[in-house]
One Martini backbone bead per residue (centre of mass of N, CA, C, O) as a GRO file, in nm:
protein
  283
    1UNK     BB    1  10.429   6.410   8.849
    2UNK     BB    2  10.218   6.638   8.964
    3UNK     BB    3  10.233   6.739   9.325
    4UNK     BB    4  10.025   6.897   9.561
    5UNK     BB    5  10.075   7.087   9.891
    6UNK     BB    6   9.941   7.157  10.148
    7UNK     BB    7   9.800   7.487  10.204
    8UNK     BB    8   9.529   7.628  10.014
    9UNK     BB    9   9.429   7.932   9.839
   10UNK     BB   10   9.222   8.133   9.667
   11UNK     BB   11   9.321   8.376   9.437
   12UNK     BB   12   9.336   8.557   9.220
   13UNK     BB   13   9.281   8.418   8.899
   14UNK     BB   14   9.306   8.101   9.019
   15UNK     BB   15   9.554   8.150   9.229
   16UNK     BB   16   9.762   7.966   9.466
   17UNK     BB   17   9.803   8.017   9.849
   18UNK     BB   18  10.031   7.861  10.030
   19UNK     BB   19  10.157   7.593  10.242
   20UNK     BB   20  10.521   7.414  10.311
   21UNK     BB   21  10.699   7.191  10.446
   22UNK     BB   22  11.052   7.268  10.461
   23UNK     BB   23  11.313   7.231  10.633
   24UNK     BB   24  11.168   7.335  10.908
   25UNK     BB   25  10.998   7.536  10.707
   26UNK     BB   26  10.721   7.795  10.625
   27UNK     BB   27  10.656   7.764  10.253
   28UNK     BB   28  10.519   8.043  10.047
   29UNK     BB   29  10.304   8.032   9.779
   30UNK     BB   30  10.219   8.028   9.421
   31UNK     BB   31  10.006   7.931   9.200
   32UNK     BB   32   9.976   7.929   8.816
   33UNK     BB   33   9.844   7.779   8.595
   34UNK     BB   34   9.897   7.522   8.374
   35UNK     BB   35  10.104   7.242   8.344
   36UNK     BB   36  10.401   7.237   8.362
   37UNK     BB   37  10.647   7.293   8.577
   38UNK     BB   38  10.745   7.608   8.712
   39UNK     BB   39  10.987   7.760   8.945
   40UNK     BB   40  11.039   8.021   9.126
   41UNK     BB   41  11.338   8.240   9.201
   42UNK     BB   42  11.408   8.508   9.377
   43UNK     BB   43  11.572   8.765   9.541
   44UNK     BB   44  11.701   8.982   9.709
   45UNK     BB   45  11.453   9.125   9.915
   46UNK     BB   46  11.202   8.971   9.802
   47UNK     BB   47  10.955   8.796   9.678
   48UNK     BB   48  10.682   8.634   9.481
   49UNK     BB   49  10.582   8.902   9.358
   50UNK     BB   50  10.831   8.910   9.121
   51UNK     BB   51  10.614   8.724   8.972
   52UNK     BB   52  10.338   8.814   8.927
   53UNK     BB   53  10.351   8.866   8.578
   54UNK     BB   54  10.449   8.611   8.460
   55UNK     BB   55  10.199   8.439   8.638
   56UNK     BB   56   9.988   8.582   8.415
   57UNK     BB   57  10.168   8.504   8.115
   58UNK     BB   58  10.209   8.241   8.141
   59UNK     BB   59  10.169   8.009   7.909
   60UNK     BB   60  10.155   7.645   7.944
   61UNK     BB   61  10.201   7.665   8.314
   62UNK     BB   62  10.273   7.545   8.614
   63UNK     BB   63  10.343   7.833   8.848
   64UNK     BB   64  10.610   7.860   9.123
   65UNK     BB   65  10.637   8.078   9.388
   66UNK     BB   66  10.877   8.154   9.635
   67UNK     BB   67  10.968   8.199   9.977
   68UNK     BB   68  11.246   8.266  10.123
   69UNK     BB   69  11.380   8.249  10.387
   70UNK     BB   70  11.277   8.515  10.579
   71UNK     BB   71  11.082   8.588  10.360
   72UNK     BB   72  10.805   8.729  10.367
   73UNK     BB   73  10.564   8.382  10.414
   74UNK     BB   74  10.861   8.275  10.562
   75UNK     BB   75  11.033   8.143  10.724
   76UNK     BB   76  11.368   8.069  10.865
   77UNK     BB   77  11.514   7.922  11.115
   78UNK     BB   78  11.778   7.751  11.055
   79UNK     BB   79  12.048   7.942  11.017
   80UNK     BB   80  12.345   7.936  10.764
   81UNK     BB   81  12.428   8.140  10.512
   82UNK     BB   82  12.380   7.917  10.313
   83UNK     BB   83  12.339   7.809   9.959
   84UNK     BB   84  12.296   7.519  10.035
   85UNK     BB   85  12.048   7.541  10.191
   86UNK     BB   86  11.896   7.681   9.974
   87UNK     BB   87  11.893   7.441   9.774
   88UNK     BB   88  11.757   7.273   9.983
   89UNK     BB   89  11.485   7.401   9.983
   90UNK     BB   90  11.411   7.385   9.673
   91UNK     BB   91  11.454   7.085   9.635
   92UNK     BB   92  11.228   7.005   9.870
   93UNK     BB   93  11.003   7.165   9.676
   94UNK     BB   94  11.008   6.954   9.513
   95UNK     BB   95  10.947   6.718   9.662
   96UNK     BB   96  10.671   6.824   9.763
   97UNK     BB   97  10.519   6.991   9.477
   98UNK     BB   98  10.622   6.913   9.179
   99UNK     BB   99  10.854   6.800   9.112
  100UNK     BB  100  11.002   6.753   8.825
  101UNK     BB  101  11.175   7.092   8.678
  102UNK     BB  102  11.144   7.414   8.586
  103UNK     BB  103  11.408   7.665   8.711
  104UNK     BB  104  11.369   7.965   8.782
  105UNK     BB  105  11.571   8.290   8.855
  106UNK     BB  106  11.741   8.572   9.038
  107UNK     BB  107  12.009   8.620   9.116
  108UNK     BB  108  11.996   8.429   9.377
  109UNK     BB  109  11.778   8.254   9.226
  110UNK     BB  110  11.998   8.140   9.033
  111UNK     BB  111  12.217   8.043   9.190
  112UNK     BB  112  12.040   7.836   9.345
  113UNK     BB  113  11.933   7.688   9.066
  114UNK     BB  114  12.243   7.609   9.000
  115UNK     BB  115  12.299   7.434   9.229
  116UNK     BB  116  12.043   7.245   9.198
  117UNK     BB  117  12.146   7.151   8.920
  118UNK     BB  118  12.385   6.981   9.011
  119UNK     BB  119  12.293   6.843   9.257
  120UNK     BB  120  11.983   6.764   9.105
  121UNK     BB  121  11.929   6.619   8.781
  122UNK     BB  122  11.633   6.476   8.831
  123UNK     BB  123  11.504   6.771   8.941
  124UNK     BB  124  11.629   6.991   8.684
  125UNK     BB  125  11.519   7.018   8.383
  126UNK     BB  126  11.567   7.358   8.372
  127UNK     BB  127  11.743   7.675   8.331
  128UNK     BB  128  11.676   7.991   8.433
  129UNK     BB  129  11.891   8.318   8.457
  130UNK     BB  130  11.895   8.629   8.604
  131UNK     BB  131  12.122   8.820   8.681
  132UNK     BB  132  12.399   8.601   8.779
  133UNK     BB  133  12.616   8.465   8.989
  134UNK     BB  134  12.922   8.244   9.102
  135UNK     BB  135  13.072   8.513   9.191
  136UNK     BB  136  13.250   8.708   9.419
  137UNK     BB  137  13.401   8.976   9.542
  138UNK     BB  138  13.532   9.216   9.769
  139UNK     BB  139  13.300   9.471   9.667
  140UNK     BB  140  13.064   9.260   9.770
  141UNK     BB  141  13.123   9.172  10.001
  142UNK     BB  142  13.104   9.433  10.183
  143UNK     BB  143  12.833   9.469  10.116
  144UNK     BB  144  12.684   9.247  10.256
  145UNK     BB  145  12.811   9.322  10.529
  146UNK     BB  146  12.647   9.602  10.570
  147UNK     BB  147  12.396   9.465  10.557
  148UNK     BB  148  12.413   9.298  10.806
  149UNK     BB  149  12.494   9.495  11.025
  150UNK     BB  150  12.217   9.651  10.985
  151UNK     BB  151  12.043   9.476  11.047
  152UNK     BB  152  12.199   9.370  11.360
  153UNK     BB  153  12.138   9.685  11.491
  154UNK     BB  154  11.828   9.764  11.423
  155UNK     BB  155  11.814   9.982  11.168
  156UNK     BB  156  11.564  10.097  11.005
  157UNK     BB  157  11.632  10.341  10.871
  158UNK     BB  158  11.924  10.226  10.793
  159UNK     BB  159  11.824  10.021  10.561
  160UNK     BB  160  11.601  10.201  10.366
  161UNK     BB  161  11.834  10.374  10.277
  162UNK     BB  162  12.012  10.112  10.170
  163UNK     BB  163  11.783  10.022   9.977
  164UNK     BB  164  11.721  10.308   9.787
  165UNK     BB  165  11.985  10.283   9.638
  166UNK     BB  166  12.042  10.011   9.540
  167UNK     BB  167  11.762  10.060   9.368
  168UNK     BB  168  11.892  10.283   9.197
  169UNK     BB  169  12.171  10.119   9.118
  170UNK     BB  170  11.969   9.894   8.989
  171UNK     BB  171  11.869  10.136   8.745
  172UNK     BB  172  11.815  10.256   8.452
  173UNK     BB  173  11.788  10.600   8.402
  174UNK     BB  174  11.598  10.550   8.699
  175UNK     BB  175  11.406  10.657   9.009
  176UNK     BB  176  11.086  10.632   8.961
  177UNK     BB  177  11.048  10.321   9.183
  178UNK     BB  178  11.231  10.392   9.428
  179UNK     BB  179  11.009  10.367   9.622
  180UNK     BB  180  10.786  10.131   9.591
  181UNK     BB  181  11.055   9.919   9.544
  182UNK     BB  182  11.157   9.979   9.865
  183UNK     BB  183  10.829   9.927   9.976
  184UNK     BB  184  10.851   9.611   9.872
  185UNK     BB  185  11.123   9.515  10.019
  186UNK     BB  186  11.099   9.570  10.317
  187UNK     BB  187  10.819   9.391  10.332
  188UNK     BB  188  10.948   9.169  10.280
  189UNK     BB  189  11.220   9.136  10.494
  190UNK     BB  190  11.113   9.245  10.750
  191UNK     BB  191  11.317   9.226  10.973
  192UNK     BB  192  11.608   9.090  10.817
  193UNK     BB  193  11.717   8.815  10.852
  194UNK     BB  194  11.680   8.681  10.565
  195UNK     BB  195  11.838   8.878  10.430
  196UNK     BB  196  12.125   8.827  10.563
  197UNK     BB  197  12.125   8.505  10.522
  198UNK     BB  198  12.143   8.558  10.185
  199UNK     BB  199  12.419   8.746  10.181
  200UNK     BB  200  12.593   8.547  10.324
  201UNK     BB  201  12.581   8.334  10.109
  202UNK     BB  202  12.672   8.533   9.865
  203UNK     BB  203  12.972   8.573  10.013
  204UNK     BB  204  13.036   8.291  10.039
  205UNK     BB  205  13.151   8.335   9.700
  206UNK     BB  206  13.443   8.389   9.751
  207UNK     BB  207  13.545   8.102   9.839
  208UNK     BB  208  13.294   7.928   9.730
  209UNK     BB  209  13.257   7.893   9.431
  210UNK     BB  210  13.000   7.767   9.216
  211UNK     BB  211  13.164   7.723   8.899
  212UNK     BB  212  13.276   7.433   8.950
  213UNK     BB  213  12.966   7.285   8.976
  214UNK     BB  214  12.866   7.311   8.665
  215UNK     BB  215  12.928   7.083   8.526
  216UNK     BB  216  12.673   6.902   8.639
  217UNK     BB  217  12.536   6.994   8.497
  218UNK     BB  218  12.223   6.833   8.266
  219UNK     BB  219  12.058   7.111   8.194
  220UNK     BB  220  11.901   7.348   7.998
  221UNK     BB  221  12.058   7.639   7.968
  222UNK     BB  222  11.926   8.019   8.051
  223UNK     BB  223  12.131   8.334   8.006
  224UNK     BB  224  12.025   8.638   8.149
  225UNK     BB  225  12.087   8.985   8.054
  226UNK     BB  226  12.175   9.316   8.140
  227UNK     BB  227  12.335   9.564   7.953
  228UNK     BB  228  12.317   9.756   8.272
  229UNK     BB  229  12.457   9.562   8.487
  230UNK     BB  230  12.647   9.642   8.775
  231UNK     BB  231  12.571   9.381   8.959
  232UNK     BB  232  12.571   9.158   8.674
  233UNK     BB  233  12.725   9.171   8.448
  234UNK     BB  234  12.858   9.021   8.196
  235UNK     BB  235  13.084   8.857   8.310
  236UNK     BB  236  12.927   8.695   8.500
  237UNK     BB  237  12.837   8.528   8.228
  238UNK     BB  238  13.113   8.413   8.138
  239UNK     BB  239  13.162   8.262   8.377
  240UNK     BB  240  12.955   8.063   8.348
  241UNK     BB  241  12.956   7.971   8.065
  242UNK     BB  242  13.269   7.856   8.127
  243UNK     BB  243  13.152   7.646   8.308
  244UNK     BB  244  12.937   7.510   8.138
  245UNK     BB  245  13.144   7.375   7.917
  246UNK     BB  246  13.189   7.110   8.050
  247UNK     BB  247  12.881   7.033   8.038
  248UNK     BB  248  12.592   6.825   7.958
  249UNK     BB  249  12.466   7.118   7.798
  250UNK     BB  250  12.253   7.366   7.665
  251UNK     BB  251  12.383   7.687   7.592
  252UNK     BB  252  12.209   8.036   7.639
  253UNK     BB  253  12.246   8.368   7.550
  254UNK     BB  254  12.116   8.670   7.689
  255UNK     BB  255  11.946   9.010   7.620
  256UNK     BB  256  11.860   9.340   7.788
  257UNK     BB  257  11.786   9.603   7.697
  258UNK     BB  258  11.765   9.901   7.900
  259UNK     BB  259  11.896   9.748   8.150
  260UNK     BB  260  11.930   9.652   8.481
  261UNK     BB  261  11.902   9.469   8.703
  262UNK     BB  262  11.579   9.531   8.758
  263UNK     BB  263  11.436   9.413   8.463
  264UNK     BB  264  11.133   9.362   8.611
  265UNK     BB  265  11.103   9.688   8.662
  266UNK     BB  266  11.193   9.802   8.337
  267UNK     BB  267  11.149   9.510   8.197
  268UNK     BB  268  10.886   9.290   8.195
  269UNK     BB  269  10.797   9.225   7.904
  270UNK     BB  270  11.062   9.107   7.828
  271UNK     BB  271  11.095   8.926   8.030
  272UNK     BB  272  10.820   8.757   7.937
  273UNK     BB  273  10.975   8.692   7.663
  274UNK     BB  274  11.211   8.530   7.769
  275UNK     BB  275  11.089   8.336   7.924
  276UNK     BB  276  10.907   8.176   7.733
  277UNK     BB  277  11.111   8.112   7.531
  278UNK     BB  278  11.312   7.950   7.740
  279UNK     BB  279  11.081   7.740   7.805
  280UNK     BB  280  11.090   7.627   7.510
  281UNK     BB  281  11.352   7.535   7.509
  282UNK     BB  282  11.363   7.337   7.778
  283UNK     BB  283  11.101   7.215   7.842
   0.00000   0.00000   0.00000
């Protein structure tokens, strides 16, 4: 059964936007649509609003978006820079809001699913991930490290340079949205101290990749990959399915052609197209 919690508010189109305390920080979210739970979990850099889209088109479920500490309108809190952290702010939050869930990722918020999904088959009943890594080699530790250097040393403009950059290079032959989408996640990442702890968390898988911990999964997982996708490329994506292979749960790859990394920005109506199906499959 599904409980909602915190302090809500209604928002346009009929949904819910709150906030509910979670491992010692106030995290906002945004419900919407009625049906079974499924819960949404951004990357890097981004807020709630990356699924807002979504969140209007998916029917026959009631969708929760909410903001990774640090991001939007969530706390930080004693931040650790850990993966299991995020995990487990996850679990918190299905533990609070929702109850158990099929839980959607993008990028770190995939990796963040698949984690919460290994560590606590009970509360995550179905996973789908798009553009997602379980480990990272030494010239994405070297990006995450460059990124976090630019939050600590306070210069804004140099972060929002290397943010511009970032956003094109993670969209596939154009960089037209790369203004709007660079000022809609500067905006996410505020000061960018919980930019910086979940940079530390994803840099933290070159040592301590997630790949091994995946044998663990027991719910139907569905792994969405973008054809161009130079930040988590096929490979990526072959190394998770590869960790699936011993877990007892039904594994599906998709993918989405013409897009790259970003490909809720460049191929939105595919994102909840691949969505919706792959709800049907898990859910």
């Amino acid at each position: 059964m599904t409980v909602e919690s915190g302090d809500g508010a209604r928002a346009a189109g009929g949904a819910v936007v709150g906030t509910v305390r979670v491992n010692g920080v106030d995290v906002r979210y945004r419900a919407a649509g009625s049906g079974a739970a499924v819960v949404l979990v951004h990357g890097l850099g981004e807020d709630l609003g990356a699924w807002e889209r979504q969140q209007e088109e998916v029917g026959g479920w009631r969708t929760y978006a909410y903001d990774l500490r640090g991001h939007g309108g969530s706390g930080l809190g004693a931040a650790e820079g850990s993966l299991g952290q995020l995990r487990d702010d996850l679990l918190g939050f299905l533990r609070e809001v929702t109850g158990p869930a099929v839980c959607v990722g993008f990028s770190l918020g995939g990796t963040v699913v698949l984690a919460a999904a290994a560590a606590a088959p009970e509360l995550v009943t179905g996973a789908v991930v798009f553009g997602t890594s379980t480990v990272v080699g030494k010239a994405a530790v070297e990006f995450y490290e460059e990124r976090i250097a630019l939050v600590r040393g306070g210069d804004r403009q140099r972060l929002a340079a290397a943010m511009r950059a970032d956003t094109v290079a993670a969209l596939y032959g154009t960089d037209g949205d790369a203004e709007a989408v660079t000022a809609r996640r500067m905006a996410a990442i505020g000061d960018g101290r919980g930019y910086a702890n979940a940079a530390a968390a994803m840099a933290g898988l070159r040592e301590r990749p997630l790949t091994p911990e995946l044998a663990a999964v027991r719910c139907p997982v569905v792994v969405v990959g973008a054809a161009q996708d130079t930040f988590c490329p096929r490979r990526a994506a072959d190394i998770m399915l590869d960790g699936l292979k011993g877990a007892e749960c039904e594994v599906t790859y998709e993918e989405i052609p013409g897009a790259g990394h970003l490909m809720n920005v460049e191929r939105p109506a595919a994102v909840t197209a691949r969505l919706t199906a792959a709800l049907e499959r898990v859910g």
